[in-house]
NUMINU-613176 format. One record per atom (N, C-alpha, C): atom name; x negated, y, z negated. Coordinates in Angstrom, 2 decimals, decimal comma. Atoms other than C-alpha are relative to their C-alpha. Layout:
residues N
atome; c1; c2; c3
CA; X; Y; Z $
...
This chain:
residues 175
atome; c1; c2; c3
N; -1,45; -0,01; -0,06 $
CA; 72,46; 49,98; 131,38 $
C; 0,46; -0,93; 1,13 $
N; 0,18; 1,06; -1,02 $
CA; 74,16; 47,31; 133,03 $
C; 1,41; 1,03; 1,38 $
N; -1,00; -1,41; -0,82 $
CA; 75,65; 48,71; 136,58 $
C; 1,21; -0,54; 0,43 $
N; -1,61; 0,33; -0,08 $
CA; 79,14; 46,75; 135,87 $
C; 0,60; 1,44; -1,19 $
N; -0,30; -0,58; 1,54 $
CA; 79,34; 49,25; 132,54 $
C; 0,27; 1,37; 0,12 $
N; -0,03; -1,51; -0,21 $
CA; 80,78; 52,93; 133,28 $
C; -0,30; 0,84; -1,04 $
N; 0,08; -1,39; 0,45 $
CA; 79,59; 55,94; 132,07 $
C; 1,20; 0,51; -1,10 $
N; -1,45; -0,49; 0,80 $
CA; 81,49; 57,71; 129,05 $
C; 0,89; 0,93; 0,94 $
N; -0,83; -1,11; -1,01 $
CA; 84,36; 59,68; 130,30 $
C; 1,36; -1,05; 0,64 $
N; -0,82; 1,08; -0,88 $
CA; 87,50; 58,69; 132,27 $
C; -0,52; -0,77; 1,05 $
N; 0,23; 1,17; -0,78 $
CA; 87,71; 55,54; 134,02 $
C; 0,01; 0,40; 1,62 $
N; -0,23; -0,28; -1,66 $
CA; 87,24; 55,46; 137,95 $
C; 1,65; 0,07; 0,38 $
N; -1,68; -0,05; -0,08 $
CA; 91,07; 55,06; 137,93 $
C; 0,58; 0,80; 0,27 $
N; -0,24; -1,60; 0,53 $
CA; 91,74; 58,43; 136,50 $
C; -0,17; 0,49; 0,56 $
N; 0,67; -1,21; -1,09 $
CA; 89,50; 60,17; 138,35 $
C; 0,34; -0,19; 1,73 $
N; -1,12; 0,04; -1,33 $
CA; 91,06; 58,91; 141,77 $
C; 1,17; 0,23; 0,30 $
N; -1,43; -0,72; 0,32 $
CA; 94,44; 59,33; 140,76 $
C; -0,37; 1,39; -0,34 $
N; -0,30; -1,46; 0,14 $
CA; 93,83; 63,05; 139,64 $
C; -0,38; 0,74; 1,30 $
N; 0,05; -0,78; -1,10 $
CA; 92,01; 63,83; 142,72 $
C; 0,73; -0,20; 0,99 $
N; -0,82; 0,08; -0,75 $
CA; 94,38; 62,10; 144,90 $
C; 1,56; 1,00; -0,22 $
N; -1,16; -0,63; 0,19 $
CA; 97,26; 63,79; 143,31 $
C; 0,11; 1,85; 0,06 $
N; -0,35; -1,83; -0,27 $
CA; 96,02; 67,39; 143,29 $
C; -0,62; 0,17; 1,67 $
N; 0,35; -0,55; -1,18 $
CA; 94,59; 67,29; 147,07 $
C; 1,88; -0,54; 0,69 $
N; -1,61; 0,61; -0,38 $
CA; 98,40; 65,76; 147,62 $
C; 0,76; 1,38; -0,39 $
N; -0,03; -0,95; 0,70 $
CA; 99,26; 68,86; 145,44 $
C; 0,01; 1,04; 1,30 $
N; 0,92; -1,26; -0,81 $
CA; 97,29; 71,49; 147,76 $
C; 0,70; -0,12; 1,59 $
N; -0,40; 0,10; -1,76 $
CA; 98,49; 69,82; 151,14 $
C; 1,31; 0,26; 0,08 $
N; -1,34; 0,00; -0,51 $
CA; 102,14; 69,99; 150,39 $
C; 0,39; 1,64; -0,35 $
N; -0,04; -1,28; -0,35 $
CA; 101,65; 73,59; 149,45 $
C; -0,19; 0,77; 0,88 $
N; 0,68; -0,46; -1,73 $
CA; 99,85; 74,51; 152,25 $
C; 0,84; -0,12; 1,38 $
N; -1,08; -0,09; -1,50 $
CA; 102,10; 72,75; 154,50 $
C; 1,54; 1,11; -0,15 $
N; -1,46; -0,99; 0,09 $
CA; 105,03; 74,74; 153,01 $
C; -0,05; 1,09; 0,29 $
N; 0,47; -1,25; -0,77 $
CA; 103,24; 77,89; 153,43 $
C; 0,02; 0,50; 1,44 $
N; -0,03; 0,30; -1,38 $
CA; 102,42; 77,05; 156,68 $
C; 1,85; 0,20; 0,57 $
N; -1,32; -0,02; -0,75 $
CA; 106,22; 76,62; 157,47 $
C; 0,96; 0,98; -0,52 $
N; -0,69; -0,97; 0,47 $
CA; 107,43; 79,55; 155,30 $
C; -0,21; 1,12; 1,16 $
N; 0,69; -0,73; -0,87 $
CA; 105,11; 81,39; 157,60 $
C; 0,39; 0,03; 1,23 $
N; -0,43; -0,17; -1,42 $
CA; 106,38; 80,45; 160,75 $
C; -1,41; -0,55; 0,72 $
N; 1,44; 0,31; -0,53 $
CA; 102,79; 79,22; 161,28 $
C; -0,30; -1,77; 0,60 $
N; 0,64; 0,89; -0,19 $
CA; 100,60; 76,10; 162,32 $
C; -0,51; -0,31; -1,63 $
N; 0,80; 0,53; 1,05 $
CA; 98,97; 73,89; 159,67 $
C; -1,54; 0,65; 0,36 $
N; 0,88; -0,55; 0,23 $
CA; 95,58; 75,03; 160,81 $
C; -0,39; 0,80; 0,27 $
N; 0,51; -1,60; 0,40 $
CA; 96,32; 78,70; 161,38 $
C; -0,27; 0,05; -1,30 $
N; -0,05; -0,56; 1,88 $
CA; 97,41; 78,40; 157,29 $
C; -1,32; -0,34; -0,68 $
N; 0,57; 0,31; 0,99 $
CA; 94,23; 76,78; 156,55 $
C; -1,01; 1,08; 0,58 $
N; 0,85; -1,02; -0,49 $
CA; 92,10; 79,01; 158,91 $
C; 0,32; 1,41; -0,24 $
N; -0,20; -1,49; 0,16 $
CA; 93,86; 82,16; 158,53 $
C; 0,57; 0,65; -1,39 $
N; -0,26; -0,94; 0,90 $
CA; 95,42; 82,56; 155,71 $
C; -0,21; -0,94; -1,71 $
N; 0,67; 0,91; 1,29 $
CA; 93,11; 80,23; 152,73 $
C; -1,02; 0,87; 0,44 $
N; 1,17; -0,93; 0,02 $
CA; 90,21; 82,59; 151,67 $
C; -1,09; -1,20; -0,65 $
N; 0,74; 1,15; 0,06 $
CA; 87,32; 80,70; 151,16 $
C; -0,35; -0,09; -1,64 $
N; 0,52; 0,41; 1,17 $
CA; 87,16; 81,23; 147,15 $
C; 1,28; -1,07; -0,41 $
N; -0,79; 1,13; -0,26 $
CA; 90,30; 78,67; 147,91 $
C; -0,19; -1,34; 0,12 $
N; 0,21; 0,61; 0,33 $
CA; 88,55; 76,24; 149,03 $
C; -1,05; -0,42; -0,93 $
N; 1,08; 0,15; 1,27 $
CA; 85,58; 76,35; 146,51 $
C; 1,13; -0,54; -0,82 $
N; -1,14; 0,38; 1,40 $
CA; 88,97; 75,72; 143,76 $
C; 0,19; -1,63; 0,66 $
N; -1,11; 1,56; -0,49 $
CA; 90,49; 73,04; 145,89 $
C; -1,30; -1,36; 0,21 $
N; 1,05; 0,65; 0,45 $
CA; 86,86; 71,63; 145,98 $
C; -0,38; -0,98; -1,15 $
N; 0,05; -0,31; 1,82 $
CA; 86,43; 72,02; 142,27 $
C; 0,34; -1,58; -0,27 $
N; -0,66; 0,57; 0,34 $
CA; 89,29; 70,43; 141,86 $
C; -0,05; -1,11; 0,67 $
N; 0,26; 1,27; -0,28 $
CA; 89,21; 67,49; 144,25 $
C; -1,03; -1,19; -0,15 $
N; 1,54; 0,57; -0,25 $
CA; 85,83; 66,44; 144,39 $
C; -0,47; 0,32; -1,45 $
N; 0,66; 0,16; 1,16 $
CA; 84,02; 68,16; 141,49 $
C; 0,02; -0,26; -1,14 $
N; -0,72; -0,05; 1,43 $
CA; 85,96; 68,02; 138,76 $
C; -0,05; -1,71; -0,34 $
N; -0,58; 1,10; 0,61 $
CA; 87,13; 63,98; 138,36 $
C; -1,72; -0,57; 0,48 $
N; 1,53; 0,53; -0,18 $
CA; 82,88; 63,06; 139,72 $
C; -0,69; 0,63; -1,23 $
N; 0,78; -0,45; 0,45 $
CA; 80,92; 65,45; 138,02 $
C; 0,39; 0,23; -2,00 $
N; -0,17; -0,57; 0,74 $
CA; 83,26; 66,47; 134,80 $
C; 0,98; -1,14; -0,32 $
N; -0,50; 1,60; 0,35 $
CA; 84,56; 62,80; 133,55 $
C; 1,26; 0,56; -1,14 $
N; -0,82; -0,52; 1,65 $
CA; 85,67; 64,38; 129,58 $
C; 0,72; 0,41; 0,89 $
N; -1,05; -0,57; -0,06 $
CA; 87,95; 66,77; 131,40 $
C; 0,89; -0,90; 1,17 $
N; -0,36; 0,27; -0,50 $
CA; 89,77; 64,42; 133,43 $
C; 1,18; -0,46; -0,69 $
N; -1,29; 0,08; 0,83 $
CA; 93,42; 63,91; 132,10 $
C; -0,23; -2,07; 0,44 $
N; -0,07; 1,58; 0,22 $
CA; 93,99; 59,89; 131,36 $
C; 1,95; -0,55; 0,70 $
N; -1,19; 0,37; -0,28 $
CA; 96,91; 59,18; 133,78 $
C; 0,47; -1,50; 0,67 $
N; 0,04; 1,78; -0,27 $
CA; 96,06; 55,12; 134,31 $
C; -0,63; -0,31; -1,29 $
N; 0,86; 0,96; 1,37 $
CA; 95,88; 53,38; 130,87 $
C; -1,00; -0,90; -0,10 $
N; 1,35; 0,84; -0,22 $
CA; 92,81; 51,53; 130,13 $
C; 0,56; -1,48; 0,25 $
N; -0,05; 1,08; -0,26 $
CA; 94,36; 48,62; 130,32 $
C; 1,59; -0,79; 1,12 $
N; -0,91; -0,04; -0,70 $
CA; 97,02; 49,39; 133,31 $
C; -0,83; -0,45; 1,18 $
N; 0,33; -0,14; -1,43 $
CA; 96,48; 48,11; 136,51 $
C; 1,00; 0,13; 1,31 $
N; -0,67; -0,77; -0,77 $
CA; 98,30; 50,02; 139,29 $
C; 0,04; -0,23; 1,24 $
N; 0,01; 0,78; -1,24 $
CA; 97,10; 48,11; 142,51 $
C; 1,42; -0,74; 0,26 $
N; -0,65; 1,15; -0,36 $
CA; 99,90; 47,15; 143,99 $
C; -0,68; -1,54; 0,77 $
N; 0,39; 0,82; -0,81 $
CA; 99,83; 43,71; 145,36 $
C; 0,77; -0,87; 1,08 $
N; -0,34; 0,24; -1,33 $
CA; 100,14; 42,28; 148,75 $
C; 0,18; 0,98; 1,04 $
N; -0,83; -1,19; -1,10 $
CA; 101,49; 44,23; 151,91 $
C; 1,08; 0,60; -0,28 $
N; -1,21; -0,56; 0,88 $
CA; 104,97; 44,64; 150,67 $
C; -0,31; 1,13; -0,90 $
N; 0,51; -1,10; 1,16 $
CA; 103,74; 46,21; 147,84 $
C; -0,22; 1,58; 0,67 $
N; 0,78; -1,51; -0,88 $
CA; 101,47; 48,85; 149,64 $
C; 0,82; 0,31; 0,38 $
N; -1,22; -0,64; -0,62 $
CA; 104,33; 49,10; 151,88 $
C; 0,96; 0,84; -0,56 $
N; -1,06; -0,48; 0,71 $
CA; 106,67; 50,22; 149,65 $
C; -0,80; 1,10; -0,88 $
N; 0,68; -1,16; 0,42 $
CA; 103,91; 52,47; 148,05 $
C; -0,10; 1,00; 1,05 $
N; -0,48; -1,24; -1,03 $
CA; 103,30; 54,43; 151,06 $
C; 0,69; 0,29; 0,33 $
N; -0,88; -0,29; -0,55 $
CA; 106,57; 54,86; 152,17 $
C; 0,21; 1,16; -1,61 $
N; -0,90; -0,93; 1,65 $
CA; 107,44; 56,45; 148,37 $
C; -1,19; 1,03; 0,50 $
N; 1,01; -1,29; -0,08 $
CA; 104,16; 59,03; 148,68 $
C; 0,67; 0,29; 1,61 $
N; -0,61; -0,64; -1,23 $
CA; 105,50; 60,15; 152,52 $
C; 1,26; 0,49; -0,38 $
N; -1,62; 0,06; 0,13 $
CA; 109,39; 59,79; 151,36 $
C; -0,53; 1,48; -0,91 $
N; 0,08; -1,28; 0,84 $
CA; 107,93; 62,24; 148,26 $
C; -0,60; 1,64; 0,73 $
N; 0,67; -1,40; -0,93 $
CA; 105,68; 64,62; 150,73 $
C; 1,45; 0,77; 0,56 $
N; -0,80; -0,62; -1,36 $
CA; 108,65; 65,42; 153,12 $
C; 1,09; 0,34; -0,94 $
N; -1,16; -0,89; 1,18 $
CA; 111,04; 66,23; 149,65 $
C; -0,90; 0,97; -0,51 $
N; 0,19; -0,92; 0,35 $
CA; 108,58; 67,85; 148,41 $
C; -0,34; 1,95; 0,71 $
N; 0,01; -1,47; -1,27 $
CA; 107,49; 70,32; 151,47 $
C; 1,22; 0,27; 0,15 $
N; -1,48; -0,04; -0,09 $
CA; 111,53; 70,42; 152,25 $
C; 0,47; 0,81; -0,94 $
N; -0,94; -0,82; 0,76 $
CA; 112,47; 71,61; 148,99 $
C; -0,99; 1,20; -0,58 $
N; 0,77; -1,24; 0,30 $
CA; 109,49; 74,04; 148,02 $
C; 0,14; 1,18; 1,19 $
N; -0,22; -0,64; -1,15 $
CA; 109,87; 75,30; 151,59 $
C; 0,93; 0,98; -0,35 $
N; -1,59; -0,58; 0,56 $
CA; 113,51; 76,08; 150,72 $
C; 0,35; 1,03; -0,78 $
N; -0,48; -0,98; 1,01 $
CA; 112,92; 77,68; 147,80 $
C; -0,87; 1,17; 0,15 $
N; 0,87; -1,00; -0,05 $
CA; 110,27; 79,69; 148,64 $
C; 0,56; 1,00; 1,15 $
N; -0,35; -0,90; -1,21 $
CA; 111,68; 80,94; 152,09 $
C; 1,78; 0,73; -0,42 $
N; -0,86; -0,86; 0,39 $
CA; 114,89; 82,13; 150,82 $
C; 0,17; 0,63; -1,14 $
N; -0,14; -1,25; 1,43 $
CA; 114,62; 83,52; 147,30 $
C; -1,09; 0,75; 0,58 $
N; 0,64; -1,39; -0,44 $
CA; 111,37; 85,42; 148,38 $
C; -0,15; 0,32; 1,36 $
N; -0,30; -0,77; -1,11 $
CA; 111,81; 86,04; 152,11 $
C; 1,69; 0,13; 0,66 $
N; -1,88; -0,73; -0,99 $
CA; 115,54; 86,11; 152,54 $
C; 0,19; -1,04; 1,08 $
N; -0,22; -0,06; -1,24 $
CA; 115,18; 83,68; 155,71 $
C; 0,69; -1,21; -0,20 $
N; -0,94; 0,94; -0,23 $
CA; 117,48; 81,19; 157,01 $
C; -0,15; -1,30; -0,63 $
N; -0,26; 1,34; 0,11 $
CA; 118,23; 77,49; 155,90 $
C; -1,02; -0,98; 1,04 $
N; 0,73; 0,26; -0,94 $
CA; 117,80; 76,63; 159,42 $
C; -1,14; -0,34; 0,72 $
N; 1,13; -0,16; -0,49 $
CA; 114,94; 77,95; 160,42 $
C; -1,02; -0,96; -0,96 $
N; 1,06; 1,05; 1,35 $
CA; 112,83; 76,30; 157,17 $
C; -0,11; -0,77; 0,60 $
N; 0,02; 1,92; -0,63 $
CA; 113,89; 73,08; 158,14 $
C; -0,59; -0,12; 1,22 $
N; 0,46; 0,77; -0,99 $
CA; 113,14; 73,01; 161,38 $
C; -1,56; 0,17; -0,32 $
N; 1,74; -0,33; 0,27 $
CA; 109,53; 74,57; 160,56 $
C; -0,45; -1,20; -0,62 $
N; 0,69; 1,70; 0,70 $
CA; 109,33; 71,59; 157,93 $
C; -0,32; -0,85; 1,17 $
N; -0,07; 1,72; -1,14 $
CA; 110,26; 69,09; 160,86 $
C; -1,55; -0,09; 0,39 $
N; 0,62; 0,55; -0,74 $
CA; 107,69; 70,46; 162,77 $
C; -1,47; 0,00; 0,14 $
N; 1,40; 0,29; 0,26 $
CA; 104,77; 70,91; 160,58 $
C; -0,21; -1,77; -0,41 $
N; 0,21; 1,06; 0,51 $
CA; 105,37; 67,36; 159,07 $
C; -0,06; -0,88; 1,42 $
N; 0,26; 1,17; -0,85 $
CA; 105,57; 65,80; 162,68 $
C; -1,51; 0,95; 1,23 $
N; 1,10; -0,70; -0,61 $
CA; 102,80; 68,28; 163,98 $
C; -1,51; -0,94; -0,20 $
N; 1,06; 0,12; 0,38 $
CA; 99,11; 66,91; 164,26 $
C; -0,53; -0,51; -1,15 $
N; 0,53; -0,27; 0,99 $
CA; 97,58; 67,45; 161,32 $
C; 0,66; -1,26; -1,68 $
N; -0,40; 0,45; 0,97 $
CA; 100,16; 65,82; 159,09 $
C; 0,10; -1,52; 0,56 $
N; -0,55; 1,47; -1,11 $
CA; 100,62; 62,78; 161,89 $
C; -1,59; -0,90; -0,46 $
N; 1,43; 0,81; 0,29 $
CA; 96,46; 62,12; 160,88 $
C; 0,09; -0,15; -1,28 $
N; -0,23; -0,07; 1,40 $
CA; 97,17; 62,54; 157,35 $
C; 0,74; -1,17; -0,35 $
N; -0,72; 1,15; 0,96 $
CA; 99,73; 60,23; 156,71 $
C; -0,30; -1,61; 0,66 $
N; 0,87; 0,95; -0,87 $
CA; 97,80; 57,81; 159,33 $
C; -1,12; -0,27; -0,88 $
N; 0,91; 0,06; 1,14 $
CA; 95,02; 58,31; 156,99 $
C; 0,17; -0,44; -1,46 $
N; -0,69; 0,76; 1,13 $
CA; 97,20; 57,70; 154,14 $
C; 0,09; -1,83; 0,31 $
N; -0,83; 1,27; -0,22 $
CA; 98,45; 54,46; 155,66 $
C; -1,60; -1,15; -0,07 $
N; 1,33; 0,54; -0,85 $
CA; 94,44; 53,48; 156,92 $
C; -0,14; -0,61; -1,93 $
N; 0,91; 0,07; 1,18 $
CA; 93,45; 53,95; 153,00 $
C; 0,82; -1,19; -0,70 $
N; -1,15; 0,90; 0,77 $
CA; 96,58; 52,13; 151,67 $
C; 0,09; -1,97; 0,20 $
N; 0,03; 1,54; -0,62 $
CA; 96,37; 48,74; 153,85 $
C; -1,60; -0,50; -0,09 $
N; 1,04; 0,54; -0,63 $
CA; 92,55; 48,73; 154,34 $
C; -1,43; 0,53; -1,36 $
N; 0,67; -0,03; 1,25 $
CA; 91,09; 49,96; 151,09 $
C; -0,72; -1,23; -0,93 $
N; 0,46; 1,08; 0,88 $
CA; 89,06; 47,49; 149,18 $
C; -0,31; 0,90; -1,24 $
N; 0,38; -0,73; 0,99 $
CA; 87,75; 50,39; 146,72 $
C; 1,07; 0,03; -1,29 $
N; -0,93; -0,41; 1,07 $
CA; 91,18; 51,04; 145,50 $
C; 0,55; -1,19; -0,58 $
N; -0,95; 1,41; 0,34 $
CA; 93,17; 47,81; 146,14 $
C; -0,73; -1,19; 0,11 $
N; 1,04; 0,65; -0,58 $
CA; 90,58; 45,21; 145,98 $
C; 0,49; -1,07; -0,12 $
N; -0,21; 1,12; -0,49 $
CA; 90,70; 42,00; 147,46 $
C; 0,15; -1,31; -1,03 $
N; 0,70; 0,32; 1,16 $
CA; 88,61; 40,71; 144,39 $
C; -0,44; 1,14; -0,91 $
N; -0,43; -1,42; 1,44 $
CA; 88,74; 42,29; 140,81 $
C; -1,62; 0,44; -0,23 $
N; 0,96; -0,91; 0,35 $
CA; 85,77; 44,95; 139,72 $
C; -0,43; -0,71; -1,42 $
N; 0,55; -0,18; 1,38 $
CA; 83,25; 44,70; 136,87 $
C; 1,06; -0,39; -0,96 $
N; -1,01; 0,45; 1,70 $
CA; 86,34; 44,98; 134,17 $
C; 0,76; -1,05; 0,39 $
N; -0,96; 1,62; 0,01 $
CA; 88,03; 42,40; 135,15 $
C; -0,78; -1,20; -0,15 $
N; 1,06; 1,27; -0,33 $
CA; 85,08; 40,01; 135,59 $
C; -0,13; 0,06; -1,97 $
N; 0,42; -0,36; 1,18 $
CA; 84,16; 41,13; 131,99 $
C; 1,19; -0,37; -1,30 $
N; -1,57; 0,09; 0,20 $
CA; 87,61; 40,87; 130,67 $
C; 0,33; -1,91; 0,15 $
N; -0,80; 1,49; -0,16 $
CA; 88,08; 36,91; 131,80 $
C; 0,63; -0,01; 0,87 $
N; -1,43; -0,34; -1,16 $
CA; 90,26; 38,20; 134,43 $
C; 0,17; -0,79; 0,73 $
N; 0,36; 1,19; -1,25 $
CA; 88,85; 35,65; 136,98 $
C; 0,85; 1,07; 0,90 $
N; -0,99; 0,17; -1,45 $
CA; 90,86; 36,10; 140,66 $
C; 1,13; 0,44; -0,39 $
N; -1,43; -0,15; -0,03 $
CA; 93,86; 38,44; 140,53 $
C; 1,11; -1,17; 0,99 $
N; -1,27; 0,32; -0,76 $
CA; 96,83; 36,30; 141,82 $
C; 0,71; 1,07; 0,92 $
N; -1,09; -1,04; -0,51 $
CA; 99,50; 37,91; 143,95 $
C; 0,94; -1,35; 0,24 $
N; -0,95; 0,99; -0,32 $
CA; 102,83; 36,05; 143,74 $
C; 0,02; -0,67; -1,50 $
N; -0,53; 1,01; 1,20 $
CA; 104,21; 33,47; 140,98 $
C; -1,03; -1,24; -0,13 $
């Protein structure tokens, strides 16, 4: 088998996008928890995630889109390519995944802390503020930013196997 030629099953694509999107998933729950709670990000993951939690969130990040290809949902068409290109680009990609984290913790927060605990507006928010500028989320979206600018895996410099295979030659960037 030649080792440009993947394996049946979804494409590497797929399977990075699903696991990126459900550990994206898991963290903005967590952080909401965390701030429903009145807590730290890693009291919520130390104190109150039982460990058949993370075995799932495992599962799901890691084992599932490596080990279990067939079940991987097809959310990059075979013949989509999703790299943005240049800096700009990226730029404007990470800013949308952060811009989406801090609506999405914000408004799950929201809804969770006053329909089932009754508690203030106020208070939420500031908890959001100050899990999203706390630690934890400050390495995270640092880590986001590291993977986004400095990635060759995802955003590569020079095109993979299918593209070579394909005719693709040398993605351009620009007119």
């Amino acid at each position: 088998m030649d080792t440009t030629e993947e394996a049946p099953g979804a494409r590497l694509a797929n399977r990075v996008a699903h696991a990126a999107v459900t550990a994206w998933i898991v963290w903005v729950v967590n952080t909401s928890a965390a701030a429903v709670r009145g807590v730290g990000l890693a009291e919520q993951f130390t104190e109150h995630v039982a460990w058949w939690q993370y075995a799932l969130f495992a599962g799901l990040v890691v084992i599932r889109p490596v080990a279990a290809r067939s079940l991987t949902p097809v959310l990059v068409g075979p013949d989509r390519d999703l790299r943005p290109a240049g800096p700009a680009a990226r730029l404007g990609a990470l800013l949308a995944v952060l811009a989406a984290t801090v609506v999405a913790v914000g408004l799950l927060t929201l809804a969770v802390g006053i329909l089932n605990e009754g508690d203030r507006p106020a208070r939420l928010l500031s908890a959001v503020g100050d899990g999203l500028t706390g630690a934890p989320s400050l390495v995270l979206a640092g880590a986001t930013a590291a993977f986004a600018f400095l990635s060759p895996a995802v955003w590569p410099v020079v095109p993979f196997g299918r593209d070579r295979r394909a005719g693709g030659g040398l993605r351009q960037s620009g007119p």
